[in-house]
Structures are given as C-alpha cells and as structure tokens.
PyMOL Python script that loads the backbone (N, CA, C, O; Angstrom):
from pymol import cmd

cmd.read_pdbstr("""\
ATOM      1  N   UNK A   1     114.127 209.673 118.867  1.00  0.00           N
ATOM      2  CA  UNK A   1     113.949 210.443 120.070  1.00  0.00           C
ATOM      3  C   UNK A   1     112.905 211.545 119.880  1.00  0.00           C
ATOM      4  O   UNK A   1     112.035 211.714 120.734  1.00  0.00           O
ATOM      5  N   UNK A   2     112.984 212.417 118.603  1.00  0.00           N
ATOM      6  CA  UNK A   2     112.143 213.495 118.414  1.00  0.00           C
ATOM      7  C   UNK A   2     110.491 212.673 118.590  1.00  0.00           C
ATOM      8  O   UNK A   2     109.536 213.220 119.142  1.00  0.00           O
ATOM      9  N   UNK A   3     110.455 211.245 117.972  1.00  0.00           N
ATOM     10  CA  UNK A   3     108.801 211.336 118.251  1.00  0.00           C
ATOM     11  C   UNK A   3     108.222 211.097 119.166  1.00  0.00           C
ATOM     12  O   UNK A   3     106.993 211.037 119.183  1.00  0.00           O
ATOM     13  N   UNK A   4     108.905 210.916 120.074  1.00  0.00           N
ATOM     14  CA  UNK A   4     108.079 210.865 121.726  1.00  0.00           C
ATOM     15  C   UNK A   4     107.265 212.299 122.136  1.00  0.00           C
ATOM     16  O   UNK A   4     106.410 212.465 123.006  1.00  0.00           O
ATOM     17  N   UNK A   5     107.880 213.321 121.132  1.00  0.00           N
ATOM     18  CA  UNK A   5     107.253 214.198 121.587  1.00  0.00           C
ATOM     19  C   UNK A   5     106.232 214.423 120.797  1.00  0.00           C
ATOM     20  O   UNK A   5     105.267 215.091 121.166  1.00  0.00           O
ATOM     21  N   UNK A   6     106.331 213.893 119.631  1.00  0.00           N
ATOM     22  CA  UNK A   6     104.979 213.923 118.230  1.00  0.00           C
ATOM     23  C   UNK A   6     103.899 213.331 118.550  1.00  0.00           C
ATOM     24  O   UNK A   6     102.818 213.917 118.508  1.00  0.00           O
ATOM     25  N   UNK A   7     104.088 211.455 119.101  1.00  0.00           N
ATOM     26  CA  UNK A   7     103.335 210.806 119.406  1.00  0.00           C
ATOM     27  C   UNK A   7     102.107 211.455 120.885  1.00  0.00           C
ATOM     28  O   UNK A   7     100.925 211.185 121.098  1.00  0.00           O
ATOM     29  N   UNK A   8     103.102 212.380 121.644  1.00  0.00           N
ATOM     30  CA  UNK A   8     102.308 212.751 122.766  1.00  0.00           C
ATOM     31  C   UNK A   8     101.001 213.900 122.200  1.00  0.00           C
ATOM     32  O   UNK A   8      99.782 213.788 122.075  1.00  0.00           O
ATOM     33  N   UNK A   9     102.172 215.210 121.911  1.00  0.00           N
ATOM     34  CA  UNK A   9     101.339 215.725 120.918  1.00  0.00           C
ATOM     35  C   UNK A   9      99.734 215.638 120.284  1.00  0.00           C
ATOM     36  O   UNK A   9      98.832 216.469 120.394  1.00  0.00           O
ATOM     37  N   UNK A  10      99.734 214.567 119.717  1.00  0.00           N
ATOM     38  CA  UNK A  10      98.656 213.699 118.733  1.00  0.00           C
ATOM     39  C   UNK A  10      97.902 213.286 119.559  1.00  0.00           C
ATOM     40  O   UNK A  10      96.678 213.323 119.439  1.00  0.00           O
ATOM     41  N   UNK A  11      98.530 212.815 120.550  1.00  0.00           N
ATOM     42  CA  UNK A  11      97.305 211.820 121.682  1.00  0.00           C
ATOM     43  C   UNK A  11      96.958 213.143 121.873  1.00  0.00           C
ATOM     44  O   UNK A  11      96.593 213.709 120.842  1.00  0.00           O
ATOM     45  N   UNK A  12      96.961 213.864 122.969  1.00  0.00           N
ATOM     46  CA  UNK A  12      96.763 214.987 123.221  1.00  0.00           C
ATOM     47  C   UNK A  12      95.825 215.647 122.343  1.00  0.00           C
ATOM     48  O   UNK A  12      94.723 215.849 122.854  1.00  0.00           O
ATOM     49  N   UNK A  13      95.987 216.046 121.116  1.00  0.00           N
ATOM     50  CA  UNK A  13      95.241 216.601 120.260  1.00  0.00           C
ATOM     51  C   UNK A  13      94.084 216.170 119.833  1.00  0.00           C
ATOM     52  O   UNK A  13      93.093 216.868 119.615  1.00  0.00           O
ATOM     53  N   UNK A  14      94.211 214.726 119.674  1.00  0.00           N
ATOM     54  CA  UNK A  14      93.039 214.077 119.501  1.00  0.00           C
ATOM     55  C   UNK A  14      92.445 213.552 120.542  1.00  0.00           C
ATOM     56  O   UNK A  14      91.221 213.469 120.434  1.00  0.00           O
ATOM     57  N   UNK A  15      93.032 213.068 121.774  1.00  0.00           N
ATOM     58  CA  UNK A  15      91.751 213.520 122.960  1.00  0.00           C
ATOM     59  C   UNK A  15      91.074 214.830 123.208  1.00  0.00           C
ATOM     60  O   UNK A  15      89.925 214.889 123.646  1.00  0.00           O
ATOM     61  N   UNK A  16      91.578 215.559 123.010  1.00  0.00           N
ATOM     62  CA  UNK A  16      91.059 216.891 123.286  1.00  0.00           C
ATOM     63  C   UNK A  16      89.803 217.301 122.202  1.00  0.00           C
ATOM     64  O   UNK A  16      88.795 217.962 122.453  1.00  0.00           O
ATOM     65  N   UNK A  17      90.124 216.815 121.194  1.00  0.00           N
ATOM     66  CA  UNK A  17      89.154 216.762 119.896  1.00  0.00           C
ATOM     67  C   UNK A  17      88.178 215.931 119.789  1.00  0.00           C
ATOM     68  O   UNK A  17      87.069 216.309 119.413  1.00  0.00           O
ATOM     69  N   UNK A  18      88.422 214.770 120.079  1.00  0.00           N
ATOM     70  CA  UNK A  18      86.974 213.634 120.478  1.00  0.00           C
ATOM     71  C   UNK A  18      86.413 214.596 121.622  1.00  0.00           C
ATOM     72  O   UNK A  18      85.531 215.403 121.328  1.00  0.00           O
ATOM     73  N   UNK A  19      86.987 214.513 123.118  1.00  0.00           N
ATOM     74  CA  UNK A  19      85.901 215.244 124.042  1.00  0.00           C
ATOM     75  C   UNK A  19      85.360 216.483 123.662  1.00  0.00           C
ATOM     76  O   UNK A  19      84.321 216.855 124.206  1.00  0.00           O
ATOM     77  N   UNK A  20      86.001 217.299 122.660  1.00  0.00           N
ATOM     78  CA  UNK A  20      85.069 218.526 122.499  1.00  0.00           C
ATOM     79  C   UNK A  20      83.941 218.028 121.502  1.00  0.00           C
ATOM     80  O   UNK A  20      82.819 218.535 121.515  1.00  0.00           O
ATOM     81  N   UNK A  21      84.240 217.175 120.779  1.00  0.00           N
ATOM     82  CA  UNK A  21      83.138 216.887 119.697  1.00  0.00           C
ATOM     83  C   UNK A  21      81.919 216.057 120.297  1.00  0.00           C
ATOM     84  O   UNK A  21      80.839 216.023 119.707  1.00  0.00           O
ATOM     85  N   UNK A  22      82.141 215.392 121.491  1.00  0.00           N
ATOM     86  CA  UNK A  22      81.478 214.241 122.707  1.00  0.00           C
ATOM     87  C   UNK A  22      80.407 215.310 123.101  1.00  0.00           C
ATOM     88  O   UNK A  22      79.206 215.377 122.843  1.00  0.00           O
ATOM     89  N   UNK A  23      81.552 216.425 124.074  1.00  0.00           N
ATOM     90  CA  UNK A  23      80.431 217.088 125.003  1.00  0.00           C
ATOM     91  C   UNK A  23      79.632 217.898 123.983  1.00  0.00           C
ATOM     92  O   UNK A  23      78.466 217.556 124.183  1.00  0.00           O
ATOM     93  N   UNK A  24      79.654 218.862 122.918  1.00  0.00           N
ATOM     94  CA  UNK A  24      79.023 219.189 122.299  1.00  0.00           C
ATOM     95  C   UNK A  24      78.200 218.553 121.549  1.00  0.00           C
ATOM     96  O   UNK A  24      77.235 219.210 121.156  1.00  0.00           O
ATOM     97  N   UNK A  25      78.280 217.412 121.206  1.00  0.00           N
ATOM     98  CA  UNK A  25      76.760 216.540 120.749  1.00  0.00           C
ATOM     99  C   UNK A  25      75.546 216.169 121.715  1.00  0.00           C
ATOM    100  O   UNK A  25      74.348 216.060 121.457  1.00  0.00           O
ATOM    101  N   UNK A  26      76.341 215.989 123.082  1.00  0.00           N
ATOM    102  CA  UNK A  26      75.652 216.074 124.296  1.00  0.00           C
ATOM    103  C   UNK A  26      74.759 216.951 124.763  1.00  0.00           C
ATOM    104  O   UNK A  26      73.596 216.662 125.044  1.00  0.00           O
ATOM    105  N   UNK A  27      75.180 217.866 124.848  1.00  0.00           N
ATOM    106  CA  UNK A  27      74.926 219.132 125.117  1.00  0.00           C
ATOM    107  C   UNK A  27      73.430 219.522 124.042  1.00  0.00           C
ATOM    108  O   UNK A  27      72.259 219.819 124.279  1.00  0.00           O
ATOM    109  N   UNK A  28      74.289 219.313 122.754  1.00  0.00           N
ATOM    110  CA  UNK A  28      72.597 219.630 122.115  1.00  0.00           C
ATOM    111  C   UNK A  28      71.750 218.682 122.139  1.00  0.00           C
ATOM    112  O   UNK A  28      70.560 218.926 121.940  1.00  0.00           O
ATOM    113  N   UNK A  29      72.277 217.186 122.432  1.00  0.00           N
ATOM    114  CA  UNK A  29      70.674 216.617 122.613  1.00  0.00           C
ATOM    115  C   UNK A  29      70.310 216.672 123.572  1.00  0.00           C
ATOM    116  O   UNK A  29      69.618 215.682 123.814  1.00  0.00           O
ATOM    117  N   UNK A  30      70.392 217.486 124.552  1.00  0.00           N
ATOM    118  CA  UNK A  30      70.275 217.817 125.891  1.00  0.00           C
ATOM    119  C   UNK A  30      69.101 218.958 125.527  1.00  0.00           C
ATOM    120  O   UNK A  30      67.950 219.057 125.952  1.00  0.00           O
ATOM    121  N   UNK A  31      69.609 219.515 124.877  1.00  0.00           N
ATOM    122  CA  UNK A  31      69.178 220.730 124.535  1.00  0.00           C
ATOM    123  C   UNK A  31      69.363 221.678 124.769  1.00  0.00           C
ATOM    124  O   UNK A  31      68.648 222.596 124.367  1.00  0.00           O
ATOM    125  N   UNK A  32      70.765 221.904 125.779  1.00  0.00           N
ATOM    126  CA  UNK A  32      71.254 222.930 126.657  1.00  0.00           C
ATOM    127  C   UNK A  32      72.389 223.928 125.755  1.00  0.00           C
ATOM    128  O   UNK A  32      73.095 223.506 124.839  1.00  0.00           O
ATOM    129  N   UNK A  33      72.368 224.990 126.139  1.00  0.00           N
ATOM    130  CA  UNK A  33      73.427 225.744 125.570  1.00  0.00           C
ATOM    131  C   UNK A  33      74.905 225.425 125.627  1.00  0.00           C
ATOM    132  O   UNK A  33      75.529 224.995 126.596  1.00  0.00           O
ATOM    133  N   UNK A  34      75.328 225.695 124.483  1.00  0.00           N
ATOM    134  CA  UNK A  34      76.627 225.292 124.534  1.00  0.00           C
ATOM    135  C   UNK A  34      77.753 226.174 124.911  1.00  0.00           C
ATOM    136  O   UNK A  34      78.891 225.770 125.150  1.00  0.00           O
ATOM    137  N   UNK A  35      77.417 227.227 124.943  1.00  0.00           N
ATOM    138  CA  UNK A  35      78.231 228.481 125.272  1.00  0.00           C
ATOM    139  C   UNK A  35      77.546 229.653 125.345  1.00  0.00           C
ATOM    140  O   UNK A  35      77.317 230.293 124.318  1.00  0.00           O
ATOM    141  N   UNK A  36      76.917 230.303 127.215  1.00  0.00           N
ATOM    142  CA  UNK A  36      76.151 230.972 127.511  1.00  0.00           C
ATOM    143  C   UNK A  36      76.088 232.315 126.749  1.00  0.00           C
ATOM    144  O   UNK A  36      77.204 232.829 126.686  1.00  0.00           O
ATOM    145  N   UNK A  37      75.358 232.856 126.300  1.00  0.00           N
ATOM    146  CA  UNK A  37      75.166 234.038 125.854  1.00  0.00           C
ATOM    147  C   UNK A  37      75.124 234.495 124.539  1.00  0.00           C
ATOM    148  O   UNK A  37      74.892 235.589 124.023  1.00  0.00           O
ATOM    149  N   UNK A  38      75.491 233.048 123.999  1.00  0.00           N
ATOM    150  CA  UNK A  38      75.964 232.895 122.135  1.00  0.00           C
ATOM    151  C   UNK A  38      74.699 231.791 121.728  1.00  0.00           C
ATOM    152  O   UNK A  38      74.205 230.839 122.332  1.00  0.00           O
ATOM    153  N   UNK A  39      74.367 232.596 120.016  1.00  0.00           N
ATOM    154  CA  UNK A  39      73.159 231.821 119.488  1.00  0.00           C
ATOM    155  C   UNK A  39      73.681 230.384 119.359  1.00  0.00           C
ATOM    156  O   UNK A  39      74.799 230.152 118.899  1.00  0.00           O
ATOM    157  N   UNK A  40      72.767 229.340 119.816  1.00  0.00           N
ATOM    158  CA  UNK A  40      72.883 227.918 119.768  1.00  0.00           C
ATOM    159  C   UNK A  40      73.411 227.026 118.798  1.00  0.00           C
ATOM    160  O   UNK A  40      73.849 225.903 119.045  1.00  0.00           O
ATOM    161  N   UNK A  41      73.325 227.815 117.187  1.00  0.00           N
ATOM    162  CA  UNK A  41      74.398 227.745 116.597  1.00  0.00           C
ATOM    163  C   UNK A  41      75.351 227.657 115.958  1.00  0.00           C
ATOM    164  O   UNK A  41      75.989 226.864 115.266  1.00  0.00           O
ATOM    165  N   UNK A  42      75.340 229.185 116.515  1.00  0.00           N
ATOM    166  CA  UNK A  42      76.671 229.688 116.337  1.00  0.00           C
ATOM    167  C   UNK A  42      77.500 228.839 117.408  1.00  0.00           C
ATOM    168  O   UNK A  42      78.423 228.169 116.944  1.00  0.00           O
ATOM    169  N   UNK A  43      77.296 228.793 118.677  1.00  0.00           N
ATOM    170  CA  UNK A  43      78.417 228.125 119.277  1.00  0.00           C
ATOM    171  C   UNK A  43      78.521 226.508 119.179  1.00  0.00           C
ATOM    172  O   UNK A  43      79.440 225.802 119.592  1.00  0.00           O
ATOM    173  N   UNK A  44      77.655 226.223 118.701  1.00  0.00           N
ATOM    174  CA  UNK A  44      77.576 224.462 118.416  1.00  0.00           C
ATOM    175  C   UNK A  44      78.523 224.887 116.841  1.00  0.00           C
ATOM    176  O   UNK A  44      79.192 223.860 116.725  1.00  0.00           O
ATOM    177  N   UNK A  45      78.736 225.378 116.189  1.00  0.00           N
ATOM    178  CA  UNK A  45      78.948 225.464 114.848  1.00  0.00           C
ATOM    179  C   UNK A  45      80.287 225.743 115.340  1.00  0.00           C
ATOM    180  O   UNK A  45      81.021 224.773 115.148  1.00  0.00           O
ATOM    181  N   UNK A  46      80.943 226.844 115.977  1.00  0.00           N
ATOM    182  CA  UNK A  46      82.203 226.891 116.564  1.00  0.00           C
ATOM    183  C   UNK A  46      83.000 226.087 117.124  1.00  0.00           C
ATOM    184  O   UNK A  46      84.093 225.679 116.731  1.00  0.00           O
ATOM    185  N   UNK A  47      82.164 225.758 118.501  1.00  0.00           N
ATOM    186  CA  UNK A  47      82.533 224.366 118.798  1.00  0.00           C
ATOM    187  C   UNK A  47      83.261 222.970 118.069  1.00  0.00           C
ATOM    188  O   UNK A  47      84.282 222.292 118.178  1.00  0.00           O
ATOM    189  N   UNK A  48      81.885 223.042 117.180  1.00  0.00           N
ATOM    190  CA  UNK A  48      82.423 221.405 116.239  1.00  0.00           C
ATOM    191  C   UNK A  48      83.455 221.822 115.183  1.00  0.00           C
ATOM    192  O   UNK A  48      83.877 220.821 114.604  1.00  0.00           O
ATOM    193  N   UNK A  49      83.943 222.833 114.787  1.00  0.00           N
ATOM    194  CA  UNK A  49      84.709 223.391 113.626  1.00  0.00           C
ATOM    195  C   UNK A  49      86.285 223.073 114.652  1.00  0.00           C
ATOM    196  O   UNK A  49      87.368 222.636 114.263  1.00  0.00           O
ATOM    197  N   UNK A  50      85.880 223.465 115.944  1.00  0.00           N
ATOM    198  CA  UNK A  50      87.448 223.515 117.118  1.00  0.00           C
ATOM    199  C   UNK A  50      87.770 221.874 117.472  1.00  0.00           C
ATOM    200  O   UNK A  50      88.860 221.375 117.750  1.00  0.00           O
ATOM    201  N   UNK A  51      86.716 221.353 117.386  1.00  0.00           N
ATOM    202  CA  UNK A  51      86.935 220.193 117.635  1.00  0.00           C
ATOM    203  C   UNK A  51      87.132 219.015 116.708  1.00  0.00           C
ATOM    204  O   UNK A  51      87.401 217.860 117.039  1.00  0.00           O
ATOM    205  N   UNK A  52      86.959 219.489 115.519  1.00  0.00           N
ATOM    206  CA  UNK A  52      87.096 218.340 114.139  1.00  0.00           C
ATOM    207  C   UNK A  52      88.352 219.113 113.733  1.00  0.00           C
ATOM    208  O   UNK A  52      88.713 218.429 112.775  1.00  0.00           O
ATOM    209  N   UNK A  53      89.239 220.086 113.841  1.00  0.00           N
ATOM    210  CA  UNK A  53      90.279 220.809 113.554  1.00  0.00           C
ATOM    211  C   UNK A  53      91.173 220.064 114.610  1.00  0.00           C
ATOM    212  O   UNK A  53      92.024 219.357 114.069  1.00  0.00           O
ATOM    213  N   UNK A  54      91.188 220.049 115.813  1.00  0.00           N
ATOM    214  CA  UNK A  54      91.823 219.441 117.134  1.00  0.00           C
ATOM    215  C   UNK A  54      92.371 217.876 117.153  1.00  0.00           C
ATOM    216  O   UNK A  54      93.319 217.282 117.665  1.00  0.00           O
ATOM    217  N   UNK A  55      90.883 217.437 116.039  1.00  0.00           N
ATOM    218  CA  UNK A  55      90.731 215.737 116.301  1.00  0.00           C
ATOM    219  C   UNK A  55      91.597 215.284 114.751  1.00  0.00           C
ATOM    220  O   UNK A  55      91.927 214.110 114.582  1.00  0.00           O
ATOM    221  N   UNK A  56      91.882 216.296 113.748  1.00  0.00           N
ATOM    222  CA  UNK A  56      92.403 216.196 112.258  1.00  0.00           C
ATOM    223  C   UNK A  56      93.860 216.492 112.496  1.00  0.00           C
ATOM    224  O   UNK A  56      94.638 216.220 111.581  1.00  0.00           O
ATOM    225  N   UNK A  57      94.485 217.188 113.983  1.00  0.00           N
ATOM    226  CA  UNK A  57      95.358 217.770 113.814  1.00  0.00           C
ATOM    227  C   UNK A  57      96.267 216.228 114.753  1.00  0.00           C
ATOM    228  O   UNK A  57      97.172 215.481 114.384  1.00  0.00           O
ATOM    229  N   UNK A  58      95.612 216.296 115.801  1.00  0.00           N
ATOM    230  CA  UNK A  58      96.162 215.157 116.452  1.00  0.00           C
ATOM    231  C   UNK A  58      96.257 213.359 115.481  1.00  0.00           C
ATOM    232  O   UNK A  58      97.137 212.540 115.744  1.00  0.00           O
ATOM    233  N   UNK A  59      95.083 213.103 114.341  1.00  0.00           N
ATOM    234  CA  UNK A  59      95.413 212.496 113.978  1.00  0.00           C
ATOM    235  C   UNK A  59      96.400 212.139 113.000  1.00  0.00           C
ATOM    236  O   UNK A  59      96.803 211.023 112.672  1.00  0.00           O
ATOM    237  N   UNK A  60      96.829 213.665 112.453  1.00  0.00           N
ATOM    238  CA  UNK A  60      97.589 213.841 111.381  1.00  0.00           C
ATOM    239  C   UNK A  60      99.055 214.054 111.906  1.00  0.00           C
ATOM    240  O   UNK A  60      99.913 214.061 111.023  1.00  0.00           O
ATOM    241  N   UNK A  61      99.480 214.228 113.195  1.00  0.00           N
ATOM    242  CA  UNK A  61     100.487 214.680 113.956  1.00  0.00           C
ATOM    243  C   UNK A  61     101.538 212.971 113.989  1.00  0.00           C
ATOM    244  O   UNK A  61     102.601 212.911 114.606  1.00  0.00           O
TER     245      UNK A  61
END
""", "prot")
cmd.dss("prot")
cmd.show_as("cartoon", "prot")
cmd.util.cbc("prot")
cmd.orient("prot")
C-alpha cells in the first residue's frame, strides 16, 4: 500500500526533472535567457544542478 505513494512521488520527480533539464537546453540553444536578470550561466548552471537533482531523486525514489 505504502508504494503507491513512492511510485507517484518518482514519476513526479522525474518528470519534473527531465522538463527542467528539456527547457533549459532549449532555451540556450535558443540563445535566450534562462532566468531574467541572472548571468546566463549562472542560471543555466542552477537550473541544470535543480534539474539533474529532481531527475536523480525521482529515479532513485
């Protein structure tokens, strides 16, 4: 019973972690800022650190 809530969890975590790691690769070959007002990156570097943490946590969940 408890892993229905683990398994959701994980999905969750790791969708959330692929799309942040998606739109931010996007974004810079776009060439567009990734987070207004912050050096390009620094927030691409933030970004991918939140999103390979997100995508490690959900797969490990």
């Amino acid at each position: 019973m408890e892993s229905g809530p683990a398994i959701f969890a994980g999905v969750v975590f790791a969708l959330f972690g692929a799309g942040l790691l998606a739109w931010t690769g996007i974004r810079l070959r776009r060439r567009e800022p990734v987070a207004l007002g912050v050096s390009r990156v620094a927030s691409a570097a933030c970004a991918s650190a939140a999103g390979t943490v997100a995508l490690a946590l959900g797969v490990t969940a």
